[in-house]
C-alpha positions, 0 to 999 in steps of 0.5 A: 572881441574888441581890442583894450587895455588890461586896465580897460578890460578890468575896469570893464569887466567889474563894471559888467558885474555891477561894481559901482564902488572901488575902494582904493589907492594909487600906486605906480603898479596899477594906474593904468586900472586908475586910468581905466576907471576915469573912463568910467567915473560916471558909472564906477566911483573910486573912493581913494582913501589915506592908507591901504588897510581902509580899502578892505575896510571899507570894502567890507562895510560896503558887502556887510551892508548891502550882501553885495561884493565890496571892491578894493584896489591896493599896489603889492607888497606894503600895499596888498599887506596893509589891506590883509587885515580887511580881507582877514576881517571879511573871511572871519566873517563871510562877508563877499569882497574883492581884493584887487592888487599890483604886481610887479612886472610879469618878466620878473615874477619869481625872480626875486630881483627887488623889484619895487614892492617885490613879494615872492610868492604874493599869491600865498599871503593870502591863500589862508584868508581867502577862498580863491586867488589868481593871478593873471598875465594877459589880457585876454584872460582878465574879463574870465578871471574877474569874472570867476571872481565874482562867480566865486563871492556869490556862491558857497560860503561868501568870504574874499577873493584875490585877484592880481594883475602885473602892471605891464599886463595892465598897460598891455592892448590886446583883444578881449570879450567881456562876460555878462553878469550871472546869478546862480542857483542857492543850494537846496537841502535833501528832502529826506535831511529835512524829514528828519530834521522835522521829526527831531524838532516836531517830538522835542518839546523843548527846542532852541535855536542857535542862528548865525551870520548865514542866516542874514547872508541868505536874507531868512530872517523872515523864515527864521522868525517865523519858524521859531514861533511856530516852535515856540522856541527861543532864539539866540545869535552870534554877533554877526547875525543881530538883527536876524531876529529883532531884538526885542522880540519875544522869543530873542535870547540875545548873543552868545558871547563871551561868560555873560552869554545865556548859552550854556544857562540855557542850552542844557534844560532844551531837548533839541537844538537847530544851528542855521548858518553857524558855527557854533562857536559857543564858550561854556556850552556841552550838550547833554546826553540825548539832545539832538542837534540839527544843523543847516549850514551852506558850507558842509566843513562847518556842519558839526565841526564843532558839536555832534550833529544827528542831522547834517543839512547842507543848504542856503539857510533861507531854502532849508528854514522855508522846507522846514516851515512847509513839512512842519505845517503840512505833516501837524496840521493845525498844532503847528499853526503860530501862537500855537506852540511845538509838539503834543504841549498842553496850553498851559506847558506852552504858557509856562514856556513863555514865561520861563523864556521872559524870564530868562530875558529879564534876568540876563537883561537885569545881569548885564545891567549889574555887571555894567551900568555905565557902559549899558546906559551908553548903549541904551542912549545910543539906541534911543538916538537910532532908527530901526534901519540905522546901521552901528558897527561895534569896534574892538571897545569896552562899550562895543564888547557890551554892545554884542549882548545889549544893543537890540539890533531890530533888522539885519545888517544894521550891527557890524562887527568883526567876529572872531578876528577882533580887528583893532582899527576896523570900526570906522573905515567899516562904518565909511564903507556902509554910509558909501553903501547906505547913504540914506541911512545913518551909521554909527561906529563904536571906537577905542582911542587906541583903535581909532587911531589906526585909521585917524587919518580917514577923517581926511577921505570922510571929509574929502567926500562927504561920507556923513559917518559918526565915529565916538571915541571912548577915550580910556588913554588906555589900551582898555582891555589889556590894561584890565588883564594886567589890573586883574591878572598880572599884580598891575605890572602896567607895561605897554599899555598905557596912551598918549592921545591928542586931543580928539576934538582938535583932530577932527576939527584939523580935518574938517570934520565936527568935533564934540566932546561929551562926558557919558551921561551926555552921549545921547544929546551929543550924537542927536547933534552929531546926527542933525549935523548930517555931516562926518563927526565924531563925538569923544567920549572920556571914560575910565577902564572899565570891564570888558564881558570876557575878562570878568571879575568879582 
Protein backbone atom coordinates (compact mmCIF):
# COMPACT_ATOMS: atom_id res chain seq x y z
CA UNK A 1 0.00 0.00 0.00
CA UNK A 2 1.50 3.25 -0.73
CA UNK A 3 -0.05 6.49 0.53
CA UNK A 4 -2.14 9.12 -2.38
CA UNK A 5 -4.71 11.20 -3.25
CA UNK A 6 -8.34 10.00 -3.62
CA UNK A 7 -7.91 11.48 -7.28
CA UNK A 8 -4.67 9.68 -7.69
CA UNK A 9 -6.03 6.59 -6.61
CA UNK A 10 -8.90 6.92 -8.95
CA UNK A 11 -6.85 7.92 -11.57
CA UNK A 12 -4.67 5.13 -10.89
CA UNK A 13 -7.08 2.59 -10.43
CA UNK A 14 -8.91 3.26 -13.97
CA UNK A 15 -5.54 3.11 -15.43
CA UNK A 16 -4.94 -0.30 -14.16
CA UNK A 17 -8.31 -1.32 -15.97
CA UNK A 18 -6.90 -0.46 -19.14
CA UNK A 19 -8.80 3.11 -19.50
CA UNK A 20 -6.91 4.97 -21.77
CA UNK A 21 -9.88 7.37 -22.84
CA UNK A 22 -11.74 9.81 -20.14
CA UNK A 23 -14.67 11.70 -21.46
CA UNK A 24 -15.23 14.96 -19.46
CA UNK A 25 -15.83 17.88 -17.93
CA UNK A 26 -14.40 19.92 -15.16
CA UNK A 27 -15.88 21.36 -12.20
CA UNK A 28 -14.94 22.46 -8.70
CA UNK A 29 -16.10 18.98 -7.14
CA UNK A 30 -13.48 16.78 -9.02
CA UNK A 31 -10.36 18.72 -10.19
CA UNK A 32 -8.45 16.86 -7.74
CA UNK A 33 -9.30 13.58 -10.30
CA UNK A 34 -8.56 16.33 -13.20
CA UNK A 35 -5.61 16.94 -11.34
CA UNK A 36 -4.80 12.98 -11.03
CA UNK A 37 -5.06 12.31 -14.80
CA UNK A 38 -2.39 15.37 -15.87
CA UNK A 39 -0.03 12.71 -14.12
CA UNK A 40 -1.26 10.48 -16.32
CA UNK A 41 -1.72 12.53 -19.62
CA UNK A 42 0.87 10.20 -21.70
CA UNK A 43 -1.24 7.14 -20.56
CA UNK A 44 -4.80 8.47 -19.87
CA UNK A 45 -6.06 11.03 -22.43
CA UNK A 46 -9.04 13.32 -21.45
CA UNK A 47 -11.14 14.42 -24.04
CA UNK A 48 -13.14 17.55 -22.37
CA UNK A 49 -16.03 18.28 -24.07
CA UNK A 50 -18.54 21.52 -24.24
CA UNK A 51 -21.68 20.27 -22.39
CA UNK A 52 -21.86 17.27 -19.75
CA UNK A 53 -24.57 15.15 -22.17
CA UNK A 54 -21.73 14.50 -24.55
CA UNK A 55 -19.54 12.80 -22.07
CA UNK A 56 -21.84 9.59 -21.91
CA UNK A 57 -22.30 10.24 -25.39
CA UNK A 58 -19.15 9.71 -26.37
CA UNK A 59 -18.62 7.29 -23.74
CA UNK A 60 -21.11 5.39 -25.38
CA UNK A 61 -19.34 5.40 -29.10
CA UNK A 62 -16.48 4.88 -27.59
CA UNK A 63 -17.91 1.03 -25.83
CA UNK A 64 -20.40 0.35 -28.78
CA UNK A 65 -17.46 0.21 -31.08
CA UNK A 66 -14.64 -1.52 -29.46
CA UNK A 67 -16.97 -3.68 -26.54
CA UNK A 68 -14.63 -1.85 -24.21
CA UNK A 69 -16.07 0.03 -21.17
CA UNK A 70 -16.30 4.10 -22.06
CA UNK A 71 -15.33 6.30 -19.07
CA UNK A 72 -17.35 9.70 -18.34
CA UNK A 73 -16.11 12.21 -15.64
CA UNK A 74 -19.21 14.96 -14.76
CA UNK A 75 -19.75 17.34 -11.20
CA UNK A 76 -23.09 16.42 -9.68
CA UNK A 77 -26.33 17.49 -9.74
CA UNK A 78 -26.75 19.88 -13.19
CA UNK A 79 -23.77 17.71 -14.42
CA UNK A 80 -24.47 14.12 -13.44
CA UNK A 81 -28.44 15.03 -14.95
CA UNK A 82 -26.95 16.53 -18.09
CA UNK A 83 -24.96 13.07 -18.49
CA UNK A 84 -28.15 10.58 -17.65
CA UNK A 85 -29.52 10.94 -21.06
CA UNK A 86 -26.09 8.77 -22.32
CA UNK A 87 -26.09 6.67 -19.65
CA UNK A 88 -29.94 6.17 -20.16
CA UNK A 89 -29.05 5.63 -23.95
CA UNK A 90 -26.14 2.95 -22.76
CA UNK A 91 -28.70 0.72 -20.41
CA UNK A 92 -31.54 0.55 -23.58
CA UNK A 93 -28.69 -0.62 -25.43
CA UNK A 94 -26.29 -2.81 -23.17
CA UNK A 95 -23.60 -1.00 -24.10
CA UNK A 96 -20.56 -1.06 -21.04
CA UNK A 97 -19.79 2.73 -19.67
CA UNK A 98 -18.70 4.40 -16.52
CA UNK A 99 -20.22 7.39 -15.24
CA UNK A 100 -17.86 8.95 -12.76
CA UNK A 101 -19.40 11.82 -10.92
CA UNK A 102 -18.72 14.79 -7.95
CA UNK A 103 -20.36 15.02 -4.83
CA UNK A 104 -20.64 17.56 -2.61
CA UNK A 105 -18.49 17.42 0.43
CA UNK A 106 -18.88 13.84 2.21
CA UNK A 107 -19.82 16.07 5.85
CA UNK A 108 -22.93 17.14 4.05
CA UNK A 109 -24.26 14.31 2.33
CA UNK A 110 -27.84 13.83 3.56
CA UNK A 111 -28.14 17.14 5.11
CA UNK A 112 -29.81 18.91 2.56
CA UNK A 113 -27.83 22.50 3.14
CA UNK A 114 -27.69 23.75 -0.67
CA UNK A 115 -24.53 22.73 -1.16
CA UNK A 116 -23.32 23.91 -4.83
CA UNK A 117 -24.82 21.14 -7.03
CA UNK A 118 -26.75 19.45 -4.14
CA UNK A 119 -28.91 16.58 -5.11
CA UNK A 120 -30.32 14.53 -2.02
CA UNK A 121 -30.29 11.36 -3.01
CA UNK A 122 -27.96 11.19 -6.35
CA UNK A 123 -27.39 7.93 -5.98
CA UNK A 124 -31.15 6.95 -6.69
CA UNK A 125 -31.17 9.03 -10.03
CA UNK A 126 -29.47 6.67 -11.59
CA UNK A 127 -30.54 3.29 -9.96
CA UNK A 128 -33.28 2.99 -13.04
CA UNK A 129 -30.76 3.49 -15.70
CA UNK A 130 -28.02 1.54 -14.41
CA UNK A 131 -26.73 -1.87 -13.15
CA UNK A 132 -24.51 -0.78 -9.98
CA UNK A 133 -24.12 2.37 -8.37
CA UNK A 134 -21.71 3.33 -5.36
CA UNK A 135 -20.89 5.79 -3.75
CA UNK A 136 -17.61 6.17 -1.57
CA UNK A 137 -16.02 8.30 0.98
CA UNK A 138 -12.50 7.21 1.73
CA UNK A 139 -9.76 6.40 -0.33
CA UNK A 140 -8.66 3.24 0.84
CA UNK A 141 -11.91 2.11 -0.66
CA UNK A 142 -11.96 4.01 -4.28
CA UNK A 143 -9.16 1.37 -6.01
CA UNK A 144 -12.19 -1.61 -4.79
CA UNK A 145 -14.99 0.21 -5.89
CA UNK A 146 -13.57 1.11 -9.28
CA UNK A 147 -12.55 -2.06 -9.47
CA UNK A 148 -16.04 -3.54 -8.85
CA UNK A 149 -17.22 -1.29 -11.33
CA UNK A 150 -15.36 -2.83 -13.95
CA UNK A 151 -15.93 -6.34 -12.71
CA UNK A 152 -19.72 -5.19 -12.96
CA UNK A 153 -19.35 -3.73 -17.15
CA UNK A 154 -17.56 -7.08 -17.94
CA UNK A 155 -19.98 -9.50 -16.85
CA UNK A 156 -23.77 -10.32 -17.11
CA UNK A 157 -25.63 -7.99 -19.31
CA UNK A 158 -23.13 -5.09 -19.94
CA UNK A 159 -25.23 -1.66 -19.54
CA UNK A 160 -23.53 1.54 -17.24
CA UNK A 161 -22.19 1.80 -13.71
CA UNK A 162 -22.16 4.83 -11.60
CA UNK A 163 -19.67 5.71 -9.47
CA UNK A 164 -19.48 8.66 -7.04
CA UNK A 165 -16.91 10.20 -5.16
CA UNK A 166 -17.08 13.48 -2.55
CA UNK A 167 -14.45 16.02 -3.39
CA UNK A 168 -12.86 16.26 -0.01
CA UNK A 169 -12.39 12.53 -0.30
CA UNK A 170 -10.72 13.27 -3.53
CA UNK A 171 -8.48 15.63 -2.42
CA UNK A 172 -7.91 13.57 0.87
CA UNK A 173 -4.12 11.29 1.36
CA UNK A 174 -4.27 8.16 2.67
CA UNK A 175 -2.92 4.76 2.14
CA UNK A 176 -4.14 2.73 -0.66
CA UNK A 177 -3.63 -0.63 -3.00
CA UNK A 178 -4.35 -0.65 -6.23
CA UNK A 179 -5.99 -4.14 -8.02
CA UNK A 180 -5.04 -5.80 -11.03
CA UNK A 181 -6.95 -5.99 -14.00
CA UNK A 182 -9.19 -9.48 -14.41
CA UNK A 183 -11.12 -11.21 -16.96
CA UNK A 184 -13.83 -13.36 -16.12
CA UNK A 185 -15.23 -16.61 -17.34
CA UNK A 186 -18.48 -16.26 -20.05
CA UNK A 187 -21.26 -18.03 -18.76
CA UNK A 188 -21.93 -21.31 -20.28
CA UNK A 189 -25.06 -23.01 -21.35
CA UNK A 190 -26.55 -26.46 -19.88
CA UNK A 191 -25.85 -29.38 -22.08
CA UNK A 192 -29.38 -30.78 -21.49
CA UNK A 193 -30.87 -26.99 -22.51
CA UNK A 194 -28.91 -27.47 -25.57
CA UNK A 195 -30.00 -31.11 -26.32
CA UNK A 196 -33.41 -29.81 -26.50
CA UNK A 197 -32.56 -26.74 -28.15
CA UNK A 198 -30.98 -29.03 -30.73
CA UNK A 199 -33.81 -31.46 -31.24
CA UNK A 200 -36.41 -28.47 -31.74
CA UNK A 201 -34.25 -26.73 -34.35
CA UNK A 202 -33.22 -30.43 -35.93
CA UNK A 203 -37.18 -31.74 -36.41
CA UNK A 204 -38.20 -28.10 -37.73
CA UNK A 205 -38.31 -27.89 -41.11
CA UNK A 206 -38.84 -24.28 -41.15
CA UNK A 207 -36.48 -22.49 -38.64
CA UNK A 208 -35.94 -18.72 -38.17
CA UNK A 209 -33.74 -16.62 -36.12
CA UNK A 210 -34.22 -13.53 -34.35
CA UNK A 211 -30.55 -12.30 -33.51
CA UNK A 212 -29.94 -9.27 -31.21
CA UNK A 213 -27.41 -6.95 -29.92
CA UNK A 214 -26.03 -9.90 -27.52
CA UNK A 215 -24.94 -11.61 -30.29
CA UNK A 216 -22.38 -8.64 -31.39
CA UNK A 217 -21.80 -8.26 -27.50
CA UNK A 218 -20.37 -11.69 -27.34
CA UNK A 219 -18.55 -11.40 -30.84
CA UNK A 220 -21.00 -14.63 -32.50
CA UNK A 221 -21.38 -13.30 -35.42
CA UNK A 222 -19.06 -15.99 -36.85
CA UNK A 223 -20.98 -18.87 -35.02
CA UNK A 224 -24.35 -17.22 -35.91
CA UNK A 225 -23.56 -17.35 -39.60
CA UNK A 226 -22.49 -20.09 -39.40
CA UNK A 227 -25.42 -21.87 -37.68
CA UNK A 228 -27.83 -20.22 -39.67
CA UNK A 229 -26.36 -21.98 -43.03
CA UNK A 230 -26.26 -25.05 -41.57
CA UNK A 231 -30.05 -24.68 -40.78
CA UNK A 232 -30.94 -22.84 -43.94
CA UNK A 233 -32.67 -20.75 -41.96
CA UNK A 234 -33.12 -16.81 -42.53
CA UNK A 235 -31.94 -14.32 -40.41
CA UNK A 236 -33.56 -11.17 -38.97
CA UNK A 237 -31.93 -8.62 -36.41
CA UNK A 238 -32.80 -5.94 -34.23
CA UNK A 239 -31.11 -2.65 -34.75
CA UNK A 240 -28.52 -3.11 -32.72
CA UNK A 241 -27.21 -6.17 -34.09
CA UNK A 242 -26.62 -5.20 -38.09
CA UNK A 243 -23.84 -6.18 -39.19
CA UNK A 244 -23.96 -9.53 -37.21
CA UNK A 245 -24.89 -11.18 -40.21
CA UNK A 246 -23.83 -9.02 -43.39
CA UNK A 247 -26.39 -7.48 -44.83
CA UNK A 248 -26.23 -8.68 -48.18
CA UNK A 249 -26.06 -12.21 -47.33
CA UNK A 250 -28.24 -14.36 -48.51
CA UNK A 251 -29.86 -15.93 -45.56
CA UNK A 252 -30.49 -11.85 -44.11
CA UNK A 253 -33.83 -10.74 -43.79
CA UNK A 254 -33.16 -7.62 -42.76
CA UNK A 255 -34.53 -5.49 -39.33
CA UNK A 256 -37.57 -6.00 -37.42
CA UNK A 257 -38.50 -2.65 -36.82
CA UNK A 258 -41.39 -0.72 -36.93
CA UNK A 259 -44.74 -1.64 -39.51
CA UNK A 260 -42.62 -2.10 -42.56
CA UNK A 261 -40.54 -4.83 -40.56
CA UNK A 262 -40.88 -8.52 -42.42
CA UNK A 263 -41.34 -10.15 -38.93
CA UNK A 264 -44.80 -10.84 -38.65
CA UNK A 265 -44.86 -11.62 -42.64
CA UNK A 266 -42.47 -13.93 -42.18
CA UNK A 267 -42.71 -15.50 -38.65
CA UNK A 268 -46.01 -17.04 -38.82
CA UNK A 269 -45.11 -19.49 -42.01
CA UNK A 270 -41.71 -21.05 -39.73
CA UNK A 271 -42.01 -23.75 -37.40
CA UNK A 272 -39.48 -23.01 -35.19
CA UNK A 273 -37.61 -20.01 -33.90
CA UNK A 274 -34.25 -19.31 -32.08
CA UNK A 275 -33.87 -15.84 -30.27
CA UNK A 276 -29.96 -14.99 -29.40
CA UNK A 277 -29.38 -12.27 -27.44
CA UNK A 278 -32.71 -10.50 -27.62
CA UNK A 279 -35.57 -9.36 -26.34
CA UNK A 280 -37.77 -9.57 -28.78
CA UNK A 281 -39.26 -7.00 -29.13
CA UNK A 282 -41.12 -7.13 -32.25
CA UNK A 283 -44.68 -5.05 -33.20
CA UNK A 284 -46.92 -7.12 -35.05
CA UNK A 285 -45.59 -10.53 -34.40
CA UNK A 286 -47.72 -13.66 -32.63
CA UNK A 287 -46.76 -16.99 -32.60
CA UNK A 288 -48.96 -19.53 -33.86
CA UNK A 289 -50.02 -22.45 -32.42
CA UNK A 290 -47.24 -25.33 -32.03
CA UNK A 291 -44.28 -23.06 -32.98
CA UNK A 292 -41.39 -23.42 -30.79
CA UNK A 293 -39.19 -20.70 -29.58
CA UNK A 294 -35.59 -21.32 -28.35
CA UNK A 295 -34.04 -18.50 -26.69
CA UNK A 296 -30.34 -17.80 -25.53
CA UNK A 297 -29.99 -15.05 -23.52
CA UNK A 298 -27.20 -13.93 -20.99
CA UNK A 299 -29.48 -12.15 -18.60
CA UNK A 300 -32.01 -14.92 -17.68
CA UNK A 301 -35.01 -11.94 -16.79
CA UNK A 302 -34.99 -11.35 -20.97
CA UNK A 303 -35.45 -15.29 -21.56
CA UNK A 304 -39.25 -15.12 -22.36
CA UNK A 305 -40.22 -11.84 -21.13
CA UNK A 306 -41.85 -11.41 -23.86
CA UNK A 307 -43.17 -14.60 -25.75
CA UNK A 308 -43.28 -18.22 -24.40
CA UNK A 309 -40.14 -19.95 -24.64
CA UNK A 310 -40.00 -24.22 -24.86
CA UNK A 311 -36.37 -23.81 -24.29
CA UNK A 312 -34.81 -21.18 -21.95
CA UNK A 313 -30.87 -21.08 -22.23
CA UNK A 314 -28.93 -18.79 -20.20
CA UNK A 315 -25.72 -18.47 -21.94
CA UNK A 316 -22.97 -16.09 -23.56
CA UNK A 317 -24.44 -16.13 -27.02
CA UNK A 318 -21.13 -17.07 -28.59
CA UNK A 319 -20.80 -20.12 -26.11
CA UNK A 320 -24.35 -21.32 -26.76
CA UNK A 321 -24.28 -20.76 -30.81
CA UNK A 322 -20.76 -22.93 -30.91
CA UNK A 323 -22.69 -25.80 -28.47
CA UNK A 324 -25.37 -25.79 -30.78
CA UNK A 325 -23.40 -25.85 -34.00
CA UNK A 326 -21.22 -28.99 -32.25
CA UNK A 327 -24.58 -31.08 -31.24
CA UNK A 328 -26.02 -30.57 -34.51
CA UNK A 329 -23.20 -31.52 -36.67
CA UNK A 330 -22.09 -34.54 -34.12
CA UNK A 331 -25.99 -35.91 -33.55
CA UNK A 332 -26.82 -35.75 -38.07
CA UNK A 333 -23.73 -36.19 -39.19
CA UNK A 334 -23.56 -35.47 -42.90
CA UNK A 335 -27.14 -33.70 -43.23
CA UNK A 336 -26.03 -31.01 -41.16
CA UNK A 337 -22.93 -30.34 -43.43
CA UNK A 338 -23.32 -26.41 -44.80
CA UNK A 339 -25.02 -25.85 -48.13
CA UNK A 340 -26.75 -28.83 -47.32
CA UNK A 341 -29.77 -27.60 -45.37
CA UNK A 342 -32.09 -28.59 -42.13
CA UNK A 343 -34.11 -31.66 -41.01
CA UNK A 344 -35.24 -34.62 -43.41
CA UNK A 345 -35.78 -31.72 -46.75
CA UNK A 346 -35.50 -33.20 -49.82
CA UNK A 347 -33.22 -30.96 -52.23
CA UNK A 348 -35.47 -29.59 -53.98
CA UNK A 349 -37.59 -28.23 -50.45
CA UNK A 350 -34.48 -26.80 -49.63
CA UNK A 351 -34.14 -24.99 -53.11
CA UNK A 352 -37.59 -23.74 -53.20
CA UNK A 353 -36.55 -22.51 -49.47
CA UNK A 354 -34.03 -20.38 -50.89
CA UNK A 355 -36.03 -18.84 -53.26
CA UNK A 356 -38.92 -17.97 -51.14
CA UNK A 357 -36.10 -16.39 -48.61
CA UNK A 358 -34.99 -14.24 -52.00
CA UNK A 359 -38.08 -13.57 -52.21
CA UNK A 360 -38.97 -12.17 -49.75
CA UNK A 361 -35.63 -10.04 -49.77
CA UNK A 362 -36.77 -8.82 -53.05
CA UNK A 363 -40.16 -7.70 -52.23
CA UNK A 364 -39.33 -6.32 -48.70
CA UNK A 365 -36.16 -4.36 -50.66
CA UNK A 366 -38.63 -3.54 -53.31
CA UNK A 367 -41.24 -2.12 -50.44
CA UNK A 368 -38.92 0.02 -48.94
CA UNK A 369 -37.85 1.52 -51.94
CA UNK A 370 -41.77 2.26 -52.94
CA UNK A 371 -42.80 3.72 -49.55
CA UNK A 372 -39.15 5.85 -49.76
CA UNK A 373 -37.36 6.37 -52.72
CA UNK A 374 -35.59 9.80 -51.78
CA UNK A 375 -34.70 8.77 -48.19
CA UNK A 376 -33.41 4.95 -49.71
CA UNK A 377 -31.59 6.58 -52.40
CA UNK A 378 -29.70 8.60 -49.68
CA UNK A 379 -28.79 5.60 -47.89
CA UNK A 380 -27.76 3.77 -51.17
CA UNK A 381 -25.34 7.02 -51.70
CA UNK A 382 -24.14 6.59 -48.21
CA UNK A 383 -23.08 3.38 -48.43
CA UNK A 384 -21.76 3.59 -51.88
CA UNK A 385 -19.12 6.10 -50.08
CA UNK A 386 -18.33 3.65 -47.14
CA UNK A 387 -16.10 0.61 -46.47
CA UNK A 388 -17.23 -2.38 -45.03
CA UNK A 389 -15.34 -1.46 -41.48
CA UNK A 390 -16.47 2.01 -41.66
CA UNK A 391 -18.79 3.00 -38.75
CA UNK A 392 -22.52 4.90 -39.39
CA UNK A 393 -24.34 5.82 -36.11
CA UNK A 394 -28.05 6.48 -37.15
CA UNK A 395 -29.62 9.22 -35.12
CA UNK A 396 -33.40 9.80 -34.23
CA UNK A 397 -33.90 11.32 -38.26
CA UNK A 398 -36.38 10.52 -41.28
CA UNK A 399 -33.51 9.12 -43.13
CA UNK A 400 -31.82 7.48 -40.14
CA UNK A 401 -35.71 5.69 -39.26
CA UNK A 402 -35.05 4.16 -42.67
CA UNK A 403 -31.40 3.37 -42.30
CA UNK A 404 -32.67 0.78 -39.64
CA UNK A 405 -34.36 -1.64 -42.62
CA UNK A 406 -32.01 -0.30 -45.50
CA UNK A 407 -28.63 0.45 -44.85
CA UNK A 408 -26.65 -3.22 -45.26
CA UNK A 409 -24.36 -2.90 -42.41
CA UNK A 410 -21.55 -5.75 -43.35
CA UNK A 411 -19.60 -6.16 -39.97
CA UNK A 412 -20.44 -5.47 -36.56
CA UNK A 413 -20.28 -2.67 -34.57
CA UNK A 414 -20.07 -0.69 -37.61
CA UNK A 415 -24.24 0.86 -37.41
CA UNK A 416 -24.83 2.47 -34.00
CA UNK A 417 -28.07 3.48 -32.56
CA UNK A 418 -29.92 4.10 -29.64
CA UNK A 419 -32.48 1.61 -29.39
CA UNK A 420 -35.61 1.81 -27.62
CA UNK A 421 -34.53 5.19 -25.78
CA UNK A 422 -34.85 6.98 -29.26
CA UNK A 423 -32.18 9.94 -27.89
CA UNK A 424 -32.48 13.15 -29.79
CA UNK A 425 -29.32 14.81 -29.80
CA UNK A 426 -27.24 11.37 -29.47
CA UNK A 427 -25.81 10.60 -32.97
CA UNK A 428 -22.88 12.96 -33.17
CA UNK A 429 -21.08 13.21 -29.72
CA UNK A 430 -21.65 9.03 -30.42
CA UNK A 431 -20.03 9.27 -33.74
CA UNK A 432 -17.16 11.33 -31.80
CA UNK A 433 -16.62 9.01 -29.30
CA UNK A 434 -16.26 6.12 -32.07
CA UNK A 435 -13.89 7.96 -34.39
CA UNK A 436 -11.76 8.56 -30.70
CA UNK A 437 -12.19 4.77 -30.21
CA UNK A 438 -11.47 4.00 -34.19
CA UNK A 439 -9.44 6.70 -35.49
CA UNK A 440 -8.36 4.50 -38.48
CA UNK A 441 -11.67 4.18 -39.43
CA UNK A 442 -14.39 6.52 -40.94
CA UNK A 443 -17.44 7.46 -39.17
CA UNK A 444 -20.66 8.86 -40.17
CA UNK A 445 -23.64 10.21 -38.33
CA UNK A 446 -26.91 10.42 -39.58
CA UNK A 447 -28.47 14.09 -37.98
CA UNK A 448 -32.07 16.02 -37.79
CA UNK A 449 -31.73 19.69 -37.58
CA UNK A 450 -33.52 19.44 -34.56
CA UNK A 451 -31.55 16.85 -32.99
CA UNK A 452 -27.94 18.33 -34.06
CA UNK A 453 -28.55 21.21 -32.37
CA UNK A 454 -28.34 19.38 -28.99
CA UNK A 455 -25.25 18.94 -29.16
CA UNK A 456 -23.85 21.75 -31.92
CA UNK A 457 -21.69 23.11 -29.46
CA UNK A 458 -19.29 19.70 -29.82
CA UNK A 459 -18.17 21.06 -33.15
CA UNK A 460 -15.91 23.12 -31.07
CA UNK A 461 -14.32 19.61 -29.11
CA UNK A 462 -14.33 17.89 -32.71
CA UNK A 463 -12.36 20.96 -33.97
CA UNK A 464 -10.16 21.31 -30.63
CA UNK A 465 -8.78 17.58 -31.22
CA UNK A 466 -9.00 16.59 -34.35
CA UNK A 467 -11.77 13.88 -34.39
CA UNK A 468 -12.21 13.80 -38.40
CA UNK A 469 -16.08 12.81 -37.81
CA UNK A 470 -18.58 13.58 -40.42
CA UNK A 471 -21.90 14.83 -39.21
CA UNK A 472 -25.01 15.24 -42.22
CA UNK A 473 -27.76 17.42 -40.94
CA UNK A 474 -30.92 16.50 -42.82
CA UNK A 475 -32.49 20.23 -42.51
CA UNK A 476 -36.68 19.84 -42.60
CA UNK A 477 -36.86 23.06 -40.36
CA UNK A 478 -38.90 20.84 -38.67
CA UNK A 479 -39.19 18.65 -35.57
CA UNK A 480 -39.76 16.09 -38.73
CA UNK A 481 -41.67 13.19 -37.39
CA UNK A 482 -43.93 15.13 -35.00
CA UNK A 483 -44.87 17.31 -37.66
CA UNK A 484 -45.76 14.43 -39.60
CA UNK A 485 -48.05 13.10 -36.73
CA UNK A 486 -49.76 16.43 -36.83
CA UNK A 487 -49.85 16.36 -40.67
CA UNK A 488 -51.72 12.99 -40.49
CA UNK A 489 -53.06 12.58 -37.34
CA UNK A 490 -54.15 16.12 -35.78
CA UNK A 491 -55.92 17.99 -38.90
CA UNK A 492 -52.46 20.17 -39.32
CA UNK A 493 -52.96 21.95 -36.08
CA UNK A 494 -48.93 22.82 -36.32
CA UNK A 495 -48.05 23.88 -32.84
CA UNK A 496 -44.34 23.59 -31.38
CA UNK A 497 -43.21 21.82 -34.07
CA UNK A 498 -41.79 23.99 -36.45
CA UNK A 499 -37.70 25.28 -36.62
CA UNK A 500 -35.75 28.38 -36.65
CA UNK A 501 -32.14 26.92 -37.91
CA UNK A 502 -28.99 28.84 -38.49
CA UNK A 503 -27.43 28.32 -41.23
CA UNK A 504 -25.60 25.04 -40.72
CA UNK A 505 -22.40 25.82 -43.20
CA UNK A 506 -21.72 29.11 -41.40
CA UNK A 507 -22.07 27.06 -38.09
CA UNK A 508 -19.44 24.92 -39.01
CA UNK A 509 -17.21 27.16 -40.50
CA UNK A 510 -17.29 29.52 -37.06
CA UNK A 511 -16.21 26.54 -35.52
CA UNK A 512 -13.32 25.62 -37.63
CA UNK A 513 -14.85 22.91 -39.03
CA UNK A 514 -15.72 22.35 -42.99
CA UNK A 515 -18.90 23.33 -43.95
CA UNK A 516 -20.84 21.79 -47.47
CA UNK A 517 -24.11 22.23 -48.18
CA UNK A 518 -25.76 19.74 -50.85
CA UNK A 519 -29.00 19.08 -52.06
CA UNK A 520 -30.02 15.20 -52.01
CA UNK A 521 -29.19 13.94 -54.98
CA UNK A 522 -25.80 15.40 -54.22
CA UNK A 523 -25.33 13.52 -50.81
CA UNK A 524 -22.74 11.04 -52.51
CA UNK A 525 -20.14 13.61 -54.01
CA UNK A 526 -20.65 15.59 -51.00
CA UNK A 527 -19.43 13.41 -48.25
CA UNK A 528 -16.66 11.55 -50.62
CA UNK A 529 -15.22 15.00 -50.11
CA UNK A 530 -16.08 15.38 -46.70
CA UNK A 531 -14.23 12.18 -46.33
CA UNK A 532 -11.03 13.04 -48.35
CA UNK A 533 -11.29 16.21 -46.44
CA UNK A 534 -10.06 13.55 -43.27
CA UNK A 535 -11.04 16.50 -41.35
CA UNK A 536 -14.27 17.14 -38.76
CA UNK A 537 -17.18 18.37 -41.18
CA UNK A 538 -20.47 18.36 -41.89
CA UNK A 539 -22.70 18.13 -44.86
CA UNK A 540 -26.30 19.94 -44.72
CA UNK A 541 -28.68 18.47 -46.42
CA UNK A 542 -32.24 20.43 -47.00
CA UNK A 543 -35.23 18.15 -47.25
CA UNK A 544 -38.86 18.32 -47.19
CA UNK A 545 -40.90 16.13 -44.37
CA UNK A 546 -40.84 13.09 -45.35
CA UNK A 547 -42.46 9.84 -43.75
CA UNK A 548 -40.82 8.17 -41.28
CA UNK A 549 -41.27 4.02 -41.19
CA UNK A 550 -43.62 4.14 -37.90
CA UNK A 551 -46.15 6.76 -38.77
CA UNK A 552 -47.07 5.33 -42.32
CA UNK A 553 -49.84 6.55 -44.32
CA UNK A 554 -51.54 5.75 -47.89
Amino acid sequence: MIKMTGGQALARQLAAEGVDTVFGLPGVQIMAAFDALYDLREQVRLVHVRHEQATTYMAFGYAATTGKPGVAMVVPGPGALNAAAGLGTAYACSQPVLLISGQVPSGALGKRQGQLHEVDDQLDVFRPITKWVRRVTKVAEIPEAVHEAFHQLKTGRPRPVELEVPPDTLLAQAEAELIEPEEYPKPASKAADIRRAAAILADADRPVIFAGGGVVTAGASEELVALAVLLQAPVLTSRQAKGAIPGGHELSLGTYYAQVSPAPKVVPEWDAILAVGTRLTVDGMQLRPGQKLVHIDIDPDTIGKNFPAEVGIVSDAKLALAALLKRLRSAHGEVFEPQVGVGHAPPQAQAERRAEIEGYKRSFEDGLRRLAPEQTAMLDAVRAELDDGDILVSGMTNVGYWAHLHYPARLPRTYLTSSYFGTLGYAFPASLGAKVAMPDRRVVSLNGDGGFMFNAQELSTAAAYGINAVAVVFNNGAFGASRWDQTHRFGQRFIGTELRNPDFVKLAAAFGVKGIRTEPDGLGRALRGALAADAPALIEVPVPNMMPPFQLVK
